[in-house]
N, C-alpha and C positions, 0 to 999 in steps of 0.2 A: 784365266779370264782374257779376251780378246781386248786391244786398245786396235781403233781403225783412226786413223787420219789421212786427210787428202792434203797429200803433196803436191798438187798441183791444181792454183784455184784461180788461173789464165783461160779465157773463153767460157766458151758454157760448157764440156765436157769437165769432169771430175776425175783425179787418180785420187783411191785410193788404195792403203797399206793395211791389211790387218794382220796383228803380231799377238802371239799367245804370249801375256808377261804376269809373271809369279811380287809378290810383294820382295825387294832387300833392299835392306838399310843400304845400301850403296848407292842405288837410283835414283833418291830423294831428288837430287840436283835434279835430273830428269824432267820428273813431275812438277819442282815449282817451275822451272822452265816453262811447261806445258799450263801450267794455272798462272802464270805471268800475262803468257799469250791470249789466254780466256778473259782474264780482267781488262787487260787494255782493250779487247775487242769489245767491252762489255756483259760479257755475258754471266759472272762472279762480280759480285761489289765486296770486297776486303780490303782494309789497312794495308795487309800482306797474309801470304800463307802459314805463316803462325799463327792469325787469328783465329781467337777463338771462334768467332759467328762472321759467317758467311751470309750471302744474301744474294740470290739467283732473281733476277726478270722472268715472271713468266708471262708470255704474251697469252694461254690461254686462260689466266684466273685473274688477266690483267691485275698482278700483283706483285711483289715482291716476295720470295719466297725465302724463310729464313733456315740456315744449316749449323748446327751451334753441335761443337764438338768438345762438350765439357764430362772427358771420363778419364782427367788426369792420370786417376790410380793406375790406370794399362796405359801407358805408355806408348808403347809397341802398337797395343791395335788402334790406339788413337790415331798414332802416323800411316798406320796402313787404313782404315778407313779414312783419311782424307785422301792418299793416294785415289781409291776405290770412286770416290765420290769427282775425283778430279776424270777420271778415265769416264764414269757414267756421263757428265756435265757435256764431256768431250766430244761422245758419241751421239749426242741428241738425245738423248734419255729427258722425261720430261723434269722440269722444275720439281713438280708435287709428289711426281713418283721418286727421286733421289731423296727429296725427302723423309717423306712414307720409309725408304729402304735405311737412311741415317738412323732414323728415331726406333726403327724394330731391334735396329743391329746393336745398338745404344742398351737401349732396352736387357736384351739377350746377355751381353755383357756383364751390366751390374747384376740381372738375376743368377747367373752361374757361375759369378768371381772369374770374368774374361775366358768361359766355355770350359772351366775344368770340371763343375760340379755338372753334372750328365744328370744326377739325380732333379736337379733343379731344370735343366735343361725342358724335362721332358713334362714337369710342372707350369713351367713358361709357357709351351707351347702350347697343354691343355689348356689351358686359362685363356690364349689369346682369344679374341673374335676371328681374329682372319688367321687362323694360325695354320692353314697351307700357305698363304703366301711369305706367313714369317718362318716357317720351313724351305721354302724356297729359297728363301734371302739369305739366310743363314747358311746354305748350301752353296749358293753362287758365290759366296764372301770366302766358304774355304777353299775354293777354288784359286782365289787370289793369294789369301793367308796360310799360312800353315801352321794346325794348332797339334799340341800333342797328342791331342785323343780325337784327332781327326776323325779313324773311323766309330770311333761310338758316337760321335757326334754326329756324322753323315746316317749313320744307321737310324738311330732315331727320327731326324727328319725323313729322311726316306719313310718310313712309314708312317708320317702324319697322311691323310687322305684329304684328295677336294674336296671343298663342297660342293655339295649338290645343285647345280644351276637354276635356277629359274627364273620363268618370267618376269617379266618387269611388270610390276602389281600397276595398273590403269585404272582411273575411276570409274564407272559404270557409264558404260557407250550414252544411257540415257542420258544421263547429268549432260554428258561433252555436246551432245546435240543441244541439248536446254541454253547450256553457254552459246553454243553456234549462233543459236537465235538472236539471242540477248545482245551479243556483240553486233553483230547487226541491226539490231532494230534499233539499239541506242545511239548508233552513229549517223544511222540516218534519221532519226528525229531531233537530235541535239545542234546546238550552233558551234559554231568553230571556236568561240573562249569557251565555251561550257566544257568540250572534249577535248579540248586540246594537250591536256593532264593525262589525259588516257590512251593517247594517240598509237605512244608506244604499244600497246593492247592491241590493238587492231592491227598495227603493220607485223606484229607476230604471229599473230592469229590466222594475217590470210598469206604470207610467206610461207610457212612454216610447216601451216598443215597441206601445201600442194608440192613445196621441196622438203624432203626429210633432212633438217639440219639439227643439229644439236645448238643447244642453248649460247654458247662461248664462239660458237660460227655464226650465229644471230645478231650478237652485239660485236662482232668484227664487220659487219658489214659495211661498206665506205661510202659515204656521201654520193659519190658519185657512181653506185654499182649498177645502176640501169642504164637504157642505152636503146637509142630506137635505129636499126638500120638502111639501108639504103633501098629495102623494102619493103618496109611498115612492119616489121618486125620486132619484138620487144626482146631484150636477151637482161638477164642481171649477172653479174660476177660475185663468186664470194670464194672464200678459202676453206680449206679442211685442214681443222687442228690435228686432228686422228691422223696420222699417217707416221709410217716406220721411216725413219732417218738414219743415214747415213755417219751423220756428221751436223755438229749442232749448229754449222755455221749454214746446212742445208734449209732452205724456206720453205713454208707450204703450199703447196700445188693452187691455183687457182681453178676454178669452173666456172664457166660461161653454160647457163641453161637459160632457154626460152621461154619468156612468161608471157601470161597474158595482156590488155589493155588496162585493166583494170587494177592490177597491181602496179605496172608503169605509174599510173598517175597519181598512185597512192605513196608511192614514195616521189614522187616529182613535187607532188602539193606538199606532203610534208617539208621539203627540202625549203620549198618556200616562205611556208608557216615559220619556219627557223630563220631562215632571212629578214622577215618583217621584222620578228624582236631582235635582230642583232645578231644572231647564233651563226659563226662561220667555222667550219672545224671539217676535217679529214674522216669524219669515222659522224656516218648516219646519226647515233645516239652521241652525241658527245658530254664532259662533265657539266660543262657549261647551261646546259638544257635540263640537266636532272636538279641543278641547283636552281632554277626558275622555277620546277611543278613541285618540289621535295615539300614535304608534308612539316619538316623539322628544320626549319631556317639556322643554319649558321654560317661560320666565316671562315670556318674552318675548308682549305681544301685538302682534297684525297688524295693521296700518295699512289697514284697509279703510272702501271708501263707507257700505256695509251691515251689518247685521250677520247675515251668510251666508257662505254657505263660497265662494271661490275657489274656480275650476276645478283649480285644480293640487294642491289640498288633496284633494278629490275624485276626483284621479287616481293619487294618492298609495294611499288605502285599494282603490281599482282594483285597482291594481297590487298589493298584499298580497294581495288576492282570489284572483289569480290564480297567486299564487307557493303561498302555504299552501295554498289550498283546492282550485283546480281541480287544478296540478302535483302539488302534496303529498299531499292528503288523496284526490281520486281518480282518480291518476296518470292526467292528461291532459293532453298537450301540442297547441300550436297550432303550424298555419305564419302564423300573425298573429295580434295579439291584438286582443281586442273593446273600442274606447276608445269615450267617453261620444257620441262625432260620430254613431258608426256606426246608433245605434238611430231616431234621426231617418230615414233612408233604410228600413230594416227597416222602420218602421210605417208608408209611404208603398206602401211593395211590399204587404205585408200586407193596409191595406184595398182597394184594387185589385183583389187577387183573391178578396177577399168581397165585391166589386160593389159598391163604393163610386163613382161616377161622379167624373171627375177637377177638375170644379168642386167638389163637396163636399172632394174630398180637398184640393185649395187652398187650400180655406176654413179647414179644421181643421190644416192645417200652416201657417198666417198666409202663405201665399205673396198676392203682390200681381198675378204674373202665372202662367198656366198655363204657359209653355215654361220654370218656376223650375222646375219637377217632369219634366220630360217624360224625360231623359236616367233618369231614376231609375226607368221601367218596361224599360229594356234588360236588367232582373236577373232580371223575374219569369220567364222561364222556366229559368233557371240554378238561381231559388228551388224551384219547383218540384223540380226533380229532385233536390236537395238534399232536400228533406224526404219526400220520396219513399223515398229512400236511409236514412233516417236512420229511416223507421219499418219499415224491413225489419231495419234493424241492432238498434234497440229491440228486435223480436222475436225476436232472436238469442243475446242476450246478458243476466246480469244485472249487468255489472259498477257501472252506476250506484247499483244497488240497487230501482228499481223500474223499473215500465214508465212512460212517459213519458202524461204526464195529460194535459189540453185541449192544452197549450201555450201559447205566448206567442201565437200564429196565433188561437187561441179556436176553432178549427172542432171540432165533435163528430164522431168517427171512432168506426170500430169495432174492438175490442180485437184484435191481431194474436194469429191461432191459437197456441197456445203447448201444446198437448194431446200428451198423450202420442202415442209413436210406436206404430203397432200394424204387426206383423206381418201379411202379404198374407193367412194364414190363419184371423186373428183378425178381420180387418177384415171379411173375407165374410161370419163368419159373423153379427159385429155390427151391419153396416149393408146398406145396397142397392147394387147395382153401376150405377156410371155410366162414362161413357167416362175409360179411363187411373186411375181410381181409385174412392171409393165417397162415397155420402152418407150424413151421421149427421142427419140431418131425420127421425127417425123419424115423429113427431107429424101434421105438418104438408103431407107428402109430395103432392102437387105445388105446393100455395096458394103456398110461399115462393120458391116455384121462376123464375127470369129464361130471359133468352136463350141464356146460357150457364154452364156450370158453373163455369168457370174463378176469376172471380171471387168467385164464393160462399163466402159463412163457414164452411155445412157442408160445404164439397167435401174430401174427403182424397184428395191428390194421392200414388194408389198405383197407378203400371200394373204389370204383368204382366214379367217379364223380359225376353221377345220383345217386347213393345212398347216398351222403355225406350226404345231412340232417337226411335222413332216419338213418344211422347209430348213428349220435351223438348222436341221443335222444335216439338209442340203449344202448349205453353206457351210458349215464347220466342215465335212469331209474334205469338200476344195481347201479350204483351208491348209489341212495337215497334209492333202497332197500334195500344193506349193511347195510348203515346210520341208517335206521330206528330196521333194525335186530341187528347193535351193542348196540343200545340204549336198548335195550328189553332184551338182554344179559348181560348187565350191571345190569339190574333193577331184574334184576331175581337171578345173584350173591349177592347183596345187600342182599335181603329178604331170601337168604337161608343162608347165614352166618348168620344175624341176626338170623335164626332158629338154628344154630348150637350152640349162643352163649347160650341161656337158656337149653339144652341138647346135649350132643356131639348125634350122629346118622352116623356111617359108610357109611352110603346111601346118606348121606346130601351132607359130606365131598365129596365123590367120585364124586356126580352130580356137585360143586361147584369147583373139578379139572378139570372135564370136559364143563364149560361153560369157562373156562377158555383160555384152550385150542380152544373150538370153537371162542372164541373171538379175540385171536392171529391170530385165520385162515383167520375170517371176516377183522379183522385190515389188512394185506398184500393182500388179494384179494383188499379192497377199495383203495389202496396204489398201485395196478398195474393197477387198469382200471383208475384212476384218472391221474397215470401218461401218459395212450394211452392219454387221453383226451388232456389235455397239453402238453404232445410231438409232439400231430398233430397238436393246435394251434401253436405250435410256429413254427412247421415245413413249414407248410404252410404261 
């Protein structure tokens, strides 16, 4: 096993030392040495290094994270797993993952009587959930330790197999859009005591889904992370817990990205909103604010790193969201619900299909490699049809209360026809006859005019009686032609990002702004002949 330490931690430059070291009862001095150093700096909370429970800071689970080393019977691997766990702490290994790695190897232990029974071994490993990664652990542990049936023991893991990857299971794009609305519509109808509970909601909702951040980067965000520049420019800062470290005394990287005005003032006001009641604190969400909306008044406070809110505190007012406001107040239910993970993915789909090339979009989700993203474009065409769907339902219905705005997507569309229905004998006389119905372009009559009618704002889809059948299948063919051409537009962005990420190319970039754009087009044309199609069924 590797131990690295920086010897030199004078200026901004870093040395460090990586040394390949084996477990011997002789080094002990060594290692508390090295856990002496970690506790006074903070980053171990113990008595001393004979204690049994340890307790690590973790700033991304804002928690204390506890390490209890109770397998008396072994002896040996007792003191060589804390070694183990001193060298992980050392290296910046996370809090939850040395964890995770204590409690397997624990684990492993008492089921093989300290890895002699192989037979058991191999029972252990079946049985686990995650049991490549407790083949892992167990691997890199005897790298450190040396047991006497090392290799049957190596052999064994060795042939545990991964599992099989997959996607991150998302609610059904329709639901997400259904929320879009809702979050909207109730912020802007409600008074400032009424939402102020829910506040937190919304500066997630419209953060979140245009930068891809992960949940624990969302509640690190600091009071003061936006910032207007010396050109009218909005920028916010935030950190990336995800990143490979050096050395646990290395910090996480910040990012400055560009937002728009409308988030600026969404966290400005809020900042304010917390100043009225008294709320002054380093970190956006702070305890102090969750203990004024909290649903479960007590007296008790939270034993946290920071002073921010917890995920689960956070998931907490989530879930009230969901219960009062989307079920209750406008009776909408999901087949899943939408939790803080999900929006990281959504804003990764999203800039993708506003032609974001997928090194940028790396860059701005703190990924470190492109194939950390790559499973997460298998949704944009599932997205697509989804909001496809979801702005023909817009135009059907008032139950939200209005029609749906930009959206969380940001693309500018054009308002689904919502005009009154006229009569085959009123339409004639009011407008001009075009094929299967008429045009209200009185003004402008040909200038506005495209290839086909079907998709047009002003087209009213009104055929003749004898023509009915003739027409629908008029319109349904457009249809599936869209259908088939947004598909083809999608598959074509895919392969040309992926050509921009192994070489940037001006030509790439610019083709992959512009299928973008054709794709917005296709999206709103299939979203206006869909809706003739279902306005006349229901009109009829």
């Amino acid at each position: 096993m590797e131990i690295i330490r920086d010897i030199d931690r004078r200026g901004i430059s870093k040395v460090y030392v990586k040394e390949k070291v084996f477990f011997n009862k002789d080094d002990i001095k060594r290692y508390i040495d090295i856990f002496d150093e970690l506790r006074n700096d903070g980053f171990i909370i113990a008595t001393s290094y004979e204690a049994v429970r340890w307790r690590l800071p973790c700033n991304v689970e804002n928690a204390y994270i506890p390490l209890t080393f109770d397998i008396d019977m072994y002896k040996e691997i007792k003191q060589a797993l804390k070694i183990y766990s001193v060298i992980l702490i050392a290296k910046g290994t996370s809090s939850s993952w040395v964890r995770n790695v204590v409690d397997i190897l624990k684990k492993a232990v008492l089921k093989t009587n300290g890895f002699k029974q192989t037979l058991q071994l191999e029972k252990f490993l079946y049985s686990e959930v995650r049991s490549y990664f407790a083949a892992r652990t167990i691997l890199s542990f005897t790298d450190f330790y040396l047991i006497p049936n090392i290799k049957e023991v190596r052999l064994i893991c060795e042939g545990v197999q991964i599992e099989e990857r997959r996607n991150r299971e998302l609610p059904l794009f329709f639901d997400i859009f259904i929320f879009d609305e809702i979050v909207n519509d109730y912020f802007r109808k409600t008074s400032e005591e009424d939402h102020l509970r829910y506040k937190p909601i919304q500066l997630w909702w419209a953060i979140t889904n245009i930068i891809p951040m992960r949940p624990s980067d969302f509640l690190k965000l600091k009071s003061d992370c936006v910032k207007m520049d010396s050109n009218g420019r909005y920028w916010i800062t935030l950190s990336r817990s995800k990143k490979v470290k050096q050395s646990v005394r290395d910090t996480p990287p910040l990012q400055t990205i560009q937002i728009n005005k409308e988030i600026f003032d969404l966290i400005s006001n809020f900042n304010f909103d917390l100043f009225k009641i008294g709320i002054k604190s380093d970190y956006l969400l702070p305890q102090s604010f969750y203990k004024v909306i909290s649903f479960i008044k007590t007296d008790r406070t939270r034993n946290v790193v920071e002073d921010r809110w917890v995920r689960n505190q956070f998931l907490s007012i989530l879930k009230h969201f969901h219960t009062k406001i989307v079920q209750g107040l406008y009776q909408e239910e999901y087949t899943m619900e939408i939790l803080p993970s999900h929006t990281r993915h959504l804003a990764i789909i999203n800039l993708f299909l506003q032609g974001f090339n997928m090194l940028s979009i790396a860059k701005m989700a703190g990924h470190d490699e492109l194939n950390s993203q790559s499973n997460y474009y298998s949704h944009a065409e599932n997205f697509v049809e989804s909001y496809v769907h979801n702005l023909v339902k817009s135009g059907l219905t008032d139950k939200i209360g209005s029609k749906m705005g930009d959206g969380f997507i940001g693309w500018r569309r054009e308002a689904i026809d919502r005009g009154k229905k006229y009569s085959y004998m009123e339409a004639e006389e009011l407008f001009r006859k075009v094929d299967y119905g008429f045009c209200r372009d009185k003004d402008d009559f040909p200038n506005n005019c495209g290839e086909d009618c079907r998709p047009c704002y002003f087209y009213i889809f009104k055929p003749s009686i004898n023509d009915y059948d003739k027409a629908i299948k008029w319109l349904e063919d457009y249809s599936k032609d869209i259908g088939t051409e947004i598909k083809d537009v999608v598959q074509t962005m895919i392969s040309t990002s992926q050509a921009l990420s192994s070489s940037y190319r001006p030509d790439l970039d610019e083709s992959l702004k512009s299928k973008s754009r054709q794709l917005q087009q296709l999206m709103d044309h299939k979203a206006l002949v869909e809706y003739k199609l279902l306005g006349d069924y229901l009109n009829e």
